[in-house]
C-alpha positions in Angstrom: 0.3 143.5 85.4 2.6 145.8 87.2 1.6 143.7 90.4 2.5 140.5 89.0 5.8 142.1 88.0 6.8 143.3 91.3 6.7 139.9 92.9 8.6 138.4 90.7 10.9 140.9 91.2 10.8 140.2 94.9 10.9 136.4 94.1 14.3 137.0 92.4 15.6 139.1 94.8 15.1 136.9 97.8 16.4 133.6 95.6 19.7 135.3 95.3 20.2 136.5 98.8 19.7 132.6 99.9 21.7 130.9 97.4 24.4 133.6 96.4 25.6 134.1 99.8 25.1 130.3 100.4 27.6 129.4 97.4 29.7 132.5 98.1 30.2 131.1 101.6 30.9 127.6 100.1 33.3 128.9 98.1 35.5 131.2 100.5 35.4 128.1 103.0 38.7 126.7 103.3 39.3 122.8 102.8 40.3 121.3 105.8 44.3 119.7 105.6 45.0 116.3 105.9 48.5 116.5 108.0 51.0 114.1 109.3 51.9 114.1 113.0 54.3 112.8 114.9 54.6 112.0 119.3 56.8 113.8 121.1 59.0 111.5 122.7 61.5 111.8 125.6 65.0 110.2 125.4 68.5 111.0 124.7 70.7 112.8 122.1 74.1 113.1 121.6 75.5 116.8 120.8 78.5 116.2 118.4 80.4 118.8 116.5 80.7 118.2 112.6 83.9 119.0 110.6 85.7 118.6 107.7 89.0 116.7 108.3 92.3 115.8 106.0 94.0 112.1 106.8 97.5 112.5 107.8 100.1 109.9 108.3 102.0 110.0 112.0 105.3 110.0 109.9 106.0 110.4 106.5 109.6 109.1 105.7 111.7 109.4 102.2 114.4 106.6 102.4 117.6 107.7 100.7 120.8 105.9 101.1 123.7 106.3 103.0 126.6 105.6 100.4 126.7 105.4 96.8 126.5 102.6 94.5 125.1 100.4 92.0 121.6 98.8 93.3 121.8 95.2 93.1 118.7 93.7 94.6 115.3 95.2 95.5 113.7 93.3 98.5 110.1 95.0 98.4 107.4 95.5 96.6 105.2 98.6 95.8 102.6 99.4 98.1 104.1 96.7 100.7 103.6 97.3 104.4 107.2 96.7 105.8 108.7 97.0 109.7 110.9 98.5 110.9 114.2 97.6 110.1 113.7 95.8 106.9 115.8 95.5 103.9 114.5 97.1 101.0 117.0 97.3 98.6 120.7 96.4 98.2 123.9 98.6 96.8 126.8 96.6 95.4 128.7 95.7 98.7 132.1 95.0 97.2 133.8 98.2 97.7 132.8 99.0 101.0 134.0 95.3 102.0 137.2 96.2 100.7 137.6 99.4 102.6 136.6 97.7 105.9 139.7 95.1 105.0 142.3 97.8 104.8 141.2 99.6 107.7 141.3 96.7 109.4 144.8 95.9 108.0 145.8 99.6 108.8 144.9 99.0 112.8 146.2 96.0 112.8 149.5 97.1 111.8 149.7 100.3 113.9 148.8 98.1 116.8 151.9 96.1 116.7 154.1 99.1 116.3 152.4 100.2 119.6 152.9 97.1 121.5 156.8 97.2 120.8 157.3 101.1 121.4 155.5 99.9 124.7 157.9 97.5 125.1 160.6 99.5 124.4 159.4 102.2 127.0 159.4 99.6 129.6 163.3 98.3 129.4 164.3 102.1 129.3 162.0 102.9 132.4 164.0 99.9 133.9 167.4 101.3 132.9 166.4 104.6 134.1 165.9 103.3 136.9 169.4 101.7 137.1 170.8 104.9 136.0 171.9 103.3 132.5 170.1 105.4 130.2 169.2 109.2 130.0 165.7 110.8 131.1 165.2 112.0 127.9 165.6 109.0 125.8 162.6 108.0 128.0 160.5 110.8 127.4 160.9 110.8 123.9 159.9 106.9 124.0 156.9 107.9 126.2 155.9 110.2 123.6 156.2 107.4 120.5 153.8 105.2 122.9 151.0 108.3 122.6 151.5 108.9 119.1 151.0 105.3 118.1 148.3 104.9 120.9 146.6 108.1 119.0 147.2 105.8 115.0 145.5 103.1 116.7 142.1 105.0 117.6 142.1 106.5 114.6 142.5 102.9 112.6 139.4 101.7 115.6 137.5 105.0 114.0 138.4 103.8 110.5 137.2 100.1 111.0 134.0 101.2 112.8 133.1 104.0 109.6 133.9 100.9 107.0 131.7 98.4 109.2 129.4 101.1 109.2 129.3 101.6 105.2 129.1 98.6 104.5 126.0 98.1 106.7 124.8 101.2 104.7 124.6 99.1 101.4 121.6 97.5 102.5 119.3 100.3 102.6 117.0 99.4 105.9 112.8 101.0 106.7 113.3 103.9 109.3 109.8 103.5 109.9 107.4 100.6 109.8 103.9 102.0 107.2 103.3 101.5 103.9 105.6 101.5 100.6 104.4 104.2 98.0 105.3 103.5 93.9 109.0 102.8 93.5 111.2 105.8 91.9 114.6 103.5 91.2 114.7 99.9 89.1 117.6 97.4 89.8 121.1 98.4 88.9 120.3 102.1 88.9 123.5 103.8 90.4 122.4 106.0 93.7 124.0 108.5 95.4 123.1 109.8 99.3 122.5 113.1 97.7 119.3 111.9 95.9 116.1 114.0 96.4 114.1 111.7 95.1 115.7 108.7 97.4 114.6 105.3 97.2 111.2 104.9 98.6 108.7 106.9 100.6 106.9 105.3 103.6 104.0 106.1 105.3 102.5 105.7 108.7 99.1 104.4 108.8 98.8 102.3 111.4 97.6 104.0 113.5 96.8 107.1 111.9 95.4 110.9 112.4 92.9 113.2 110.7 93.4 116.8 111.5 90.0 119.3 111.7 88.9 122.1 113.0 86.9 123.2 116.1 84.9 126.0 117.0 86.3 128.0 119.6 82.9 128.1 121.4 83.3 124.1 121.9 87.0 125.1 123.6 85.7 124.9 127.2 83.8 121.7 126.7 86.6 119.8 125.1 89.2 121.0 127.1 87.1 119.7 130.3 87.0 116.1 128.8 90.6 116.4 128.0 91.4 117.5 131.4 89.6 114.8 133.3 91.0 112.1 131.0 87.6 111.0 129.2 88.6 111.8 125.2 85.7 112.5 123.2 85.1 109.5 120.9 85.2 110.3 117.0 83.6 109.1 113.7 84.9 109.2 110.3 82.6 109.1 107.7 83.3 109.2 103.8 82.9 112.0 101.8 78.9 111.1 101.4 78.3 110.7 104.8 77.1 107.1 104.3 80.1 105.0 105.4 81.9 105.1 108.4 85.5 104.8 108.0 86.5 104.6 111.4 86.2 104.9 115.3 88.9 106.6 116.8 89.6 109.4 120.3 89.8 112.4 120.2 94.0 113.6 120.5 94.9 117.2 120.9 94.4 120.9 120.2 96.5 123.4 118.6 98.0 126.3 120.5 96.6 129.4 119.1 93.0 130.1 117.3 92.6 131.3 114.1 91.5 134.4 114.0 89.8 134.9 110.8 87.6 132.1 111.1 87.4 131.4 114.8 88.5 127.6 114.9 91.4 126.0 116.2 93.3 123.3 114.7 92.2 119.8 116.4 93.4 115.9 115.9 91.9 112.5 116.1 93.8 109.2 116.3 92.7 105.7 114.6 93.9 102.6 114.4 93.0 102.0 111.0 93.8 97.9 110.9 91.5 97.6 108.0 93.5 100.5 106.4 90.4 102.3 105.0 91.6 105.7 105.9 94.7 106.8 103.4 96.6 109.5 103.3 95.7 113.3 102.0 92.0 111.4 101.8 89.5 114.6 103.3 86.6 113.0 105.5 84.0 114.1 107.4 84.5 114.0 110.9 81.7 113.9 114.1 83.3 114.3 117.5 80.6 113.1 120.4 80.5 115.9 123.0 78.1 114.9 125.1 74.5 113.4 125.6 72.0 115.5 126.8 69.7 113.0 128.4 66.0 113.7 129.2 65.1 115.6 126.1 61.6 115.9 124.3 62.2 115.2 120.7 60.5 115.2 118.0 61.3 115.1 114.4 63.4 118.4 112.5 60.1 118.6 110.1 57.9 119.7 113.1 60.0 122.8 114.0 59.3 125.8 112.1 60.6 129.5 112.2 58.6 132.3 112.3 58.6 136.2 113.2 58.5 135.1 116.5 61.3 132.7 116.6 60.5 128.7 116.6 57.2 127.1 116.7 55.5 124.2 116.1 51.3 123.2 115.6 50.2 120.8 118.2 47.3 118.7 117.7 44.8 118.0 120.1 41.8 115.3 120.3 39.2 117.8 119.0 41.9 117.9 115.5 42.7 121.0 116.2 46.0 122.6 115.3 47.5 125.3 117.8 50.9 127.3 117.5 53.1 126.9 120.4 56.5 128.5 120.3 59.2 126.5 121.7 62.8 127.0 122.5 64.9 125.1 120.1 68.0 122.8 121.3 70.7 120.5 120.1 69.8 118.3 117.2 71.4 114.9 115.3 70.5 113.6 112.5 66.5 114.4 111.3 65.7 114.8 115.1 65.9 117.9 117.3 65.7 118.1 121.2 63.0 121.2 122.4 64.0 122.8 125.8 60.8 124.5 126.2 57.3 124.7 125.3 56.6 121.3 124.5 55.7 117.8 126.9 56.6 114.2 126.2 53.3 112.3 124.1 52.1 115.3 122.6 51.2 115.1 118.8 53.1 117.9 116.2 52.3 118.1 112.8 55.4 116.9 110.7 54.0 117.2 106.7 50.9 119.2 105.4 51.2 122.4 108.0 52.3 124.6 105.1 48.5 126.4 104.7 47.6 126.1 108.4 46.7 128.7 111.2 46.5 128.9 114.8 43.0 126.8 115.7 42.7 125.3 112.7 40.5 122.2 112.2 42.9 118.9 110.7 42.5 115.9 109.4 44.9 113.0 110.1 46.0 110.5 107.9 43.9 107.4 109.5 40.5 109.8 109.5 41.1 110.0 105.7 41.4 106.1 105.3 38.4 105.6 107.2 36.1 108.9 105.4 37.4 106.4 102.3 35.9 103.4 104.1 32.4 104.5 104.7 32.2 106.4 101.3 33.2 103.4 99.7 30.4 101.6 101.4 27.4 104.1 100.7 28.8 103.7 97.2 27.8 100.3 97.3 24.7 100.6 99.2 23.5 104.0 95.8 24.5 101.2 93.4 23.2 98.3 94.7 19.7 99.8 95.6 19.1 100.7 91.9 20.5 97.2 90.8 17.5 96.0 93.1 15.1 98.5 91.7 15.9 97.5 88.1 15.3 93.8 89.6 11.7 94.6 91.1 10.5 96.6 87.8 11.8 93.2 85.8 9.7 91.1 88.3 7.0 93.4 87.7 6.6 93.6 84.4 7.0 89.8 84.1 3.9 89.3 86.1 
């Protein structure tokens, strides 16, 4: 009896040691990943410099008038793009018409009292001359010549202020842009001490946006300037969906900001289609320069580590090895590597989150086709009973 129980004992004992450690070793076995990968490829890209920028107008003008007076016609409309020069509203011209005629009359008045004092100066400078007349009835003549030589300028400086006034009642654009909302309504009385003015008109075509710029991009800016090449500039929206405009990089500031390190910059655009407006805040990208040659590979692929950047290339046995590379510049979702990596090799982009250095991997295209041939041998197990079920029908037939 005691035999009989020792070897099942030892039967037991042996059964676990096979298939214990066999489903222990099952279950610690990890799964192997199913990744996504992407080539390394070599080709261009561009190193720009992002920024927020503000829109400002090259000139921003608040039209007041001149004189003072009754408006009596307004010759634009709000938001109107006007040139340079143009009317935009009229003051009651009646006055300053008036004035113009008496200065007028005033010069022409003290002009003929010159002409005969000039006269006069003559025939004594003759009788002088015949001894017939004292030298200092001729001097004093001389001397009523100046004075009425000096009323007639001043009537010419009259005329000229009236002429001028009245051409003031037609309040003219400084500036050619874009009318804002109108602060006065017809017959409004105005005055040229108005704050408020008129009208205010903008600038917009062409038009600037104002940023900032690293001062570690200094050197590399002011080398474009220098040689004449402008870096070019995009405006985006707000989003970063929807370019607003192409335009050249302008000008720097003078001095750097020392609390944040950046220096004031500005970008010029033409703007015909006017999608860039005033005070609007955009985002801007200024292309430095294009670093040509580069491996690239998608941002997904690069990850950081204790060690610095890496990333798990995949090799025709599906194995996955860490390499560290060097990291350089990057646009958009792609980023150039300097070092440790060679155009057509494959990194793993998605499912790389649970692997190790040598680990075995499964790409996407080994998954469809495992699905293929299981698909298949599901077919085959199902049909073969289907044809059992069909030969034990035949058989019991018979």
């Amino acid at each position: 009896m005691l035999t009989i129980l020792g070897v099942l004992v030892l039967i037991a004992l042996v059964w676990w040691l096979v298939h214990g450690r066999a489903s222990g070793e099952r279950g610690n076995r990890r799964p192997t990943a199913t990744v996504g990968i992407a080539v390394a490829q070599a080709g261009s890209i561009p190193i720009t410099l992002e920024a927020l920028g503000t829109v400002t107008p090259l000139a921003t003008v608040t039209v007041r008038p001149q004189v003072s007076g009754n408006i009596v016609d307004i010759a634009f409309k709000e938001g109107q793009t006007v040139a340079k020069g143009q009317v935009l509203l009229s003051i009651d011209p009646r006055p300053f018409q008036l004035a113009l005629q008496q200065a007028q009359g005033s010069l022409v008045r003290d002009q003929a009292q010159l002409r005969v004092a000039q006269l006069t100066l003559q025939r004594y400078q003759t009788l002088l001359k015949q001894d017939s007349i004292a030298r200092q009835d001729v001097d004093t003549q001389a001397a009523t010549v100046r004075q009425l030589a000096g009323v007639v300028a001043t009537d010419e400086a009259a005329v000229g202020t009236a002429k001028l006034n009245l051409d003031y009642s037609q309040v003219k654009a400084p500036i050619a842009g874009r009318v804002g909302l109108r602060v006065v309504d017809l017959g409004n009385y105005v005055t040229s001490g108005d704050a408020a003015g008129v009208a205010v008109i903008a600038a917009v075509t062409p038009i600037d946006v104002e940023f900032t710029a690293p001062q570690d991009d200094l050197p590399r800016i002011q080398a474009r300037l220098a040689r004449g090449d402008a870096p070019a500039v995009t405006v985006l929206d707000r989003t970063r969906t929807q370019v607003l405009g192409q335009g050249q990089f302008l000008t720097l500031d003078n001095v750097i900001d020392p609390t944040t390190g950046t220096v004031k910059a500005k970008a010029r655009f033409g703007n015909a289609d006017a999608r860039l407006f005033p005070s609007q805040f955009v985002n801007v990208r200024v292309l430095l320069d294009t670093l040509n040659n580069a491996i690239v590979v998608p941002s997904a692929a690069l990850r950081t580590g204790p060690k610095g950047d890496f990333v798990y290339v995949v090799g025709a046995d599906r194995k996955a090895s860490l390499r560290t590379v060097k990291r350089g510049p990057a646009s958009g979702d792609s980023v150039s590597v300097v070092q440790g990596l060679r155009a057509g090799e494959k990194v793993v982009i998605s499912g790389g989150d649970q692997l190790t250095d040598g680990a075995t991997v499964r790409l996407p295209e080994d998954a469809a086709a495992g699905s293929g041939k299981s698909g298949g041998a599901g077919d085959a197990a199902s049909a073969k009973p289907r044809g059992e079920r069909r030969a034990g029908g035949r058989s019991g037939a018979q």
